[in-house]
NUGUTOR-357659 format. One record per residue: x, y, z of N, C-alpha, C in turn. Coordinates in steps of 0.02 Angstrom, whole numbers, plus 50000, padded with zeros to 5 digits. Example, Ala and Ser with C-alpha at 12.3 -4.5 7.8 and 13.67 -1.06 7.14 Angstrom:
BEGIN
PT   n.c1   n.c2   n.c3  ca.c1  ca.c2  ca.c3   c.c1   c.c2   c.c3
PT  50660  49716  50390  50615  49775  50390  50660  49835  50390
PT  50642  49888  50354  50684  49947  50357  50645  50002  50394
This chain:
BEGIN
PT   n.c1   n.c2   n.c3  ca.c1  ca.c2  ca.c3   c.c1   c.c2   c.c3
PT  50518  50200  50152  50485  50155  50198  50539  50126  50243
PT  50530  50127  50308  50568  50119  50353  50586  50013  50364
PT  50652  49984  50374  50639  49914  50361  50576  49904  50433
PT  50583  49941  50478  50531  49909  50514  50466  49900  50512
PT  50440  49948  50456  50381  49946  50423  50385  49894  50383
PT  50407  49887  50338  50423  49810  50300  50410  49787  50317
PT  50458  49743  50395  50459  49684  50407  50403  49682  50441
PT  50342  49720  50464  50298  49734  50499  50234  49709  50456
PT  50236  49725  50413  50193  49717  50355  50201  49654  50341
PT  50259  49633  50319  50278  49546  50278  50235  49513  50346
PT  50254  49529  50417  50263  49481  50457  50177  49468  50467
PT  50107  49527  50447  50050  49535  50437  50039  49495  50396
PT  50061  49485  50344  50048  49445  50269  50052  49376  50291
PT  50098  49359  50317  50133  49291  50337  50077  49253  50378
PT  50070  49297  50437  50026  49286  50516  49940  49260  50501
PT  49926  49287  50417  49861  49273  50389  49863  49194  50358
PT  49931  49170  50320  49932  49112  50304  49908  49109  50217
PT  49950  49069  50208  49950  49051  50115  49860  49051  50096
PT  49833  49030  50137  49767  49009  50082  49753  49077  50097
PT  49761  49129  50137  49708  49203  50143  49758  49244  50103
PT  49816  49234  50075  49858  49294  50040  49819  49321  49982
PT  49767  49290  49958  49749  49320  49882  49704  49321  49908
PT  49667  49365  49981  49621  49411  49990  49658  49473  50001
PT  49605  49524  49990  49630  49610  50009  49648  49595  50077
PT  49715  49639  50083  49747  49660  50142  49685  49681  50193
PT  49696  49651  50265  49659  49666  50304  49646  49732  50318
PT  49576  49756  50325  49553  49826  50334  49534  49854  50262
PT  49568  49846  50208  49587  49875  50144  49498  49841  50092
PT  49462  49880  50078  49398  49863  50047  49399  49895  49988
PT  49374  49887  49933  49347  49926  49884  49299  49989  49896
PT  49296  50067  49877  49276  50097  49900  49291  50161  49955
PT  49343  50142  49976  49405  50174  50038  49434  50214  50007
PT  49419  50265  50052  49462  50313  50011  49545  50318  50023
PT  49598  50349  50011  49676  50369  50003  49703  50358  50097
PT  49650  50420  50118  49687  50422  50187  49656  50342  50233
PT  49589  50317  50203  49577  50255  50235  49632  50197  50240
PT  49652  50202  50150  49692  50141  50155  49766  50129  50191
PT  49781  50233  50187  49842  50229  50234  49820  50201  50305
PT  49788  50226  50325  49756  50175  50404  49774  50125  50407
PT  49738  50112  50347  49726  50007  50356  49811  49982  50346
PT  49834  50009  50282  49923  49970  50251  49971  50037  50271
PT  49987  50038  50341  50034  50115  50358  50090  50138  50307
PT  50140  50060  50303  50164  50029  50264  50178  50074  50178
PT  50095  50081  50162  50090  50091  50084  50103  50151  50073
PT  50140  50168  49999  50188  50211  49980  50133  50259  49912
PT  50138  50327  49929  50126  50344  49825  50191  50325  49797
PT  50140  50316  49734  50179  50282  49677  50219  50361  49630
PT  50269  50376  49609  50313  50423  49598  50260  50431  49543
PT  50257  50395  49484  50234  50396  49443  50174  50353  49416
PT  50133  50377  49424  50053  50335  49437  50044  50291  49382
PT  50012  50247  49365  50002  50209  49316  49930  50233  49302
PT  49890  50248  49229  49815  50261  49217  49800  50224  49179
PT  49748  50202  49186  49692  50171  49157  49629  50193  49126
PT  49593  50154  49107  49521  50191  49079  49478  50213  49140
PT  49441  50247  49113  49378  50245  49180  49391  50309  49223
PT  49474  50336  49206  49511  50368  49239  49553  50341  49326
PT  49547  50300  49310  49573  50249  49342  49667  50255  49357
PT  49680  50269  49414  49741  50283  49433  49792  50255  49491
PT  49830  50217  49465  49870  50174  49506  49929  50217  49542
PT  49893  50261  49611  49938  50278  49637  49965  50271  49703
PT  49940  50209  49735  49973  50192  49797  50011  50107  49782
PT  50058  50091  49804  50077  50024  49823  50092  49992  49880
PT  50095  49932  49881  50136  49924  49961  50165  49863  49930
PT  50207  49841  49980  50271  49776  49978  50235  49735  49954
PT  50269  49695  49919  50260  49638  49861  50237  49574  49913
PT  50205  49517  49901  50157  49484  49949  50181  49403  49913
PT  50211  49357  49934  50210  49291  49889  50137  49264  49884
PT  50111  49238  49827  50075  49190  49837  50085  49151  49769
PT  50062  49080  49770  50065  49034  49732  50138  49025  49706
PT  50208  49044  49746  50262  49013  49726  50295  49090  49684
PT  50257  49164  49688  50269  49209  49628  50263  49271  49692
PT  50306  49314  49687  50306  49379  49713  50262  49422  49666
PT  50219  49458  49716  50181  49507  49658  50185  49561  49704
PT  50157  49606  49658  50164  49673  49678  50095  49689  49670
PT  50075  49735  49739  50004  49763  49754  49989  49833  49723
PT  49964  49840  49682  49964  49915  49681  49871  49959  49695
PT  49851  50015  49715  49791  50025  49716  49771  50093  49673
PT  49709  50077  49650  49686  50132  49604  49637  50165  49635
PT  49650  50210  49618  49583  50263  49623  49564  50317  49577
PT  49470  50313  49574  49464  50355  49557  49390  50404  49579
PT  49388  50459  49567  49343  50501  49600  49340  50481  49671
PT  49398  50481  49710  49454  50484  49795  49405  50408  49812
PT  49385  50354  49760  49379  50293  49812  49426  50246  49779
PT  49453  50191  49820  49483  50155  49793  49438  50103  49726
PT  49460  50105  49679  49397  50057  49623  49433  49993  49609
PT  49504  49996  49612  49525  49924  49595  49612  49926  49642
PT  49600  49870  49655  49686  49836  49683  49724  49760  49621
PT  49776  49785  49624  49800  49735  49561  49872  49724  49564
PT  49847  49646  49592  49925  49606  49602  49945  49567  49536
PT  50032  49609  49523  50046  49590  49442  50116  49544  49473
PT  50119  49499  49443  50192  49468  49458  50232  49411  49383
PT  50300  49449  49368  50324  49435  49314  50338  49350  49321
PT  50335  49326  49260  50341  49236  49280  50375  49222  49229
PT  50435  49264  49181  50473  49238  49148  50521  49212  49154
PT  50539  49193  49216  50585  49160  49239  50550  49091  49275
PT  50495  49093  49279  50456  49023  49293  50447  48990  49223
PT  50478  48925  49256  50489  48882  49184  50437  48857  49171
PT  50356  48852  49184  50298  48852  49154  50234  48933  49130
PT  50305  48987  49130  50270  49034  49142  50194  49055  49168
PT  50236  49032  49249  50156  49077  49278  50114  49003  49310
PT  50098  48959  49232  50053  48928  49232  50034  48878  49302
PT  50083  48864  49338  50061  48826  49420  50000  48880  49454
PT  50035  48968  49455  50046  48977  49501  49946  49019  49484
PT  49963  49019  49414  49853  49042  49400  49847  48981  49414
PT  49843  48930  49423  49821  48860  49423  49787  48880  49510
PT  49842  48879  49545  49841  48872  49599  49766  48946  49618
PT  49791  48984  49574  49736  49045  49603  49669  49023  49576
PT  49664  48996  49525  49595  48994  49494  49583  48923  49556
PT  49622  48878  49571  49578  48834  49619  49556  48893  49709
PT  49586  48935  49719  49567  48966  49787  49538  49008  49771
PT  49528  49020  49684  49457  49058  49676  49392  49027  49669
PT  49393  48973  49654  49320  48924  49668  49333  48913  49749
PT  49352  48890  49780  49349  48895  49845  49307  48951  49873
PT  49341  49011  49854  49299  49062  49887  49241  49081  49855
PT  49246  49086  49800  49197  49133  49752  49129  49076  49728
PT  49170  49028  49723  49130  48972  49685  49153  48972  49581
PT  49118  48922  49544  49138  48915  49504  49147  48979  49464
PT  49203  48963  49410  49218  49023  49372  49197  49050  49312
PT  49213  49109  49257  49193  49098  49195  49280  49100  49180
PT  49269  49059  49123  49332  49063  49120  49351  49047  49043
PT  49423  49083  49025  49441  49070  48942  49517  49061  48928
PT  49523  49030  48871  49580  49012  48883  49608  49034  48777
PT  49663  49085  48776  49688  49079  48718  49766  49048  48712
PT  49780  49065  48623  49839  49044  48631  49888  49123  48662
PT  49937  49080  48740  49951  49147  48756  49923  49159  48815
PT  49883  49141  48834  49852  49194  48906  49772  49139  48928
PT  49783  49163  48967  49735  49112  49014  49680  49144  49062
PT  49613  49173  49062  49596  49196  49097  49518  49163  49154
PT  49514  49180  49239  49446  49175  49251  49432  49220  49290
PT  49373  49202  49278  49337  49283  49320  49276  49252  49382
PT  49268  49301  49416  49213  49286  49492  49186  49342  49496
PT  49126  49361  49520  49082  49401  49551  49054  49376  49618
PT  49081  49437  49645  49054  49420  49733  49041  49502  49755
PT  48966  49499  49785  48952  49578  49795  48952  49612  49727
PT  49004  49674  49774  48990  49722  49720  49081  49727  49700
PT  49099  49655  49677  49164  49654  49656  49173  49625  49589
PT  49204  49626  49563  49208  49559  49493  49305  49563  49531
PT  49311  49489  49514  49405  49471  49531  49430  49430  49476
PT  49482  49439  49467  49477  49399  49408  49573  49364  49411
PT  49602  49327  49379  49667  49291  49364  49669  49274  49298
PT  49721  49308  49284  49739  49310  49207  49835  49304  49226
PT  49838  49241  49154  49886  49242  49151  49909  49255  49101
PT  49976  49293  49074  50016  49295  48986  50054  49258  48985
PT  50073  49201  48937  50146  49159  48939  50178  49182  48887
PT  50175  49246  48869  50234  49256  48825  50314  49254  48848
PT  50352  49224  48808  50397  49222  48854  50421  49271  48860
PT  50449  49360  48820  50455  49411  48844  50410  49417  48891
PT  50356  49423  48901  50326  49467  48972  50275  49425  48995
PT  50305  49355  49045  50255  49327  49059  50226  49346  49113
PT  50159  49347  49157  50150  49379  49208  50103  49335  49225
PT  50083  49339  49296  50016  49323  49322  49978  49386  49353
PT  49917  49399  49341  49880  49462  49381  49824  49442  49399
PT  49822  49455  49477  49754  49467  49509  49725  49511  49518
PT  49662  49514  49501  49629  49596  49520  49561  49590  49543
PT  49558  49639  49616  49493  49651  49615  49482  49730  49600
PT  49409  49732  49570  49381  49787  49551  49336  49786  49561
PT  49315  49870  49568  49234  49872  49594  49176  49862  49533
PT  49139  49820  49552  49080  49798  49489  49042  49860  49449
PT  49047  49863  49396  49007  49928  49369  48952  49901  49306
PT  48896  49910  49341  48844  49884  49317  48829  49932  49258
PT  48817  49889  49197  48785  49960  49135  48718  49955  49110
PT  48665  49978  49108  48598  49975  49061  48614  49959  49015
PT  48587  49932  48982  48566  49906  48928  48595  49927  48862
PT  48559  50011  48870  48570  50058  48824  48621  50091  48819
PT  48659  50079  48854  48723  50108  48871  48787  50067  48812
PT  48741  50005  48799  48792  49957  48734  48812  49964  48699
């Protein structure tokens, strides 16, 4: 990635302003396929080595890491059967001396803002809430372990199941 793409991108991120950073990158929707999202983030890179998930779910594009709530995270996008199904900003917080905990604070309040109230749970260890909007579920989860503390945002595309399917 070229620095002028970088700084091209950061300077996009920036130009949107702190309260819009923990929406999807402009243009970038759930559903989009590979060559869409190159459109939308020129910027965004394959990932050498994809990350998988269930569902068949495959983390193989990223783009430059995005601040929000005081924490650098990293964007990465999945796909599967060529649409995008989920984007998921992970950012390490073991070096934040409340691991993490301001910076989900801060997300779970700009997720009632947008989404409205949350469901939300809390163990020993990890902290989670969730939103449904459309055909999305988003959710902020945090781990305070102190080996691997993290904060992650994710949206994903909603997958509705029958009943019988339980």
């Amino acid at each position: 990635m070229s620095l002028l793409r970088l700084l091209a991108t950061s300077a996009i991120f920036l130009a949107t302003g702190a309260l819009h950073a923990q929406a999807l990158p402009p243009g970038v929707r759930l559903g989009m396929t590979a060559d869409e999202l190159q459109a939308a983030l020129p910027a965004a890179e394959r990932v050498h080595r994809p990350q998988r998930l269930t569902g068949g779910l495959l983390g193989s594009w990223r783009a430059a890491p995005v601040e929000m709530a005081g924490l650098m995270f990293e964007p990465t996008f999945f796909f599967a059967a060529s649409e995008l199904r989920r984007v998921e900003y992970v950012a390490a917080a073991q070096s934040a001396p409340d691991s993490g905990a301001s910076a989900f604070g801060q997300l779970v309040q700009w997720g009632r803002g947008v989404f409205g109230n949350e469901l939300a749970s809390r163990d020993p260890g990890s902290a989670y809430a969730a939103w449904t909007s459309g055909d999305a579920d988003i959710y902020v989860q945090q781990v305070s372990d102190p080996r691997r503390a993290s904060v992650r945002l994710v949206y994903k595309a909603r997958q509705l199941r029958d009943g019988s399917e339980l």
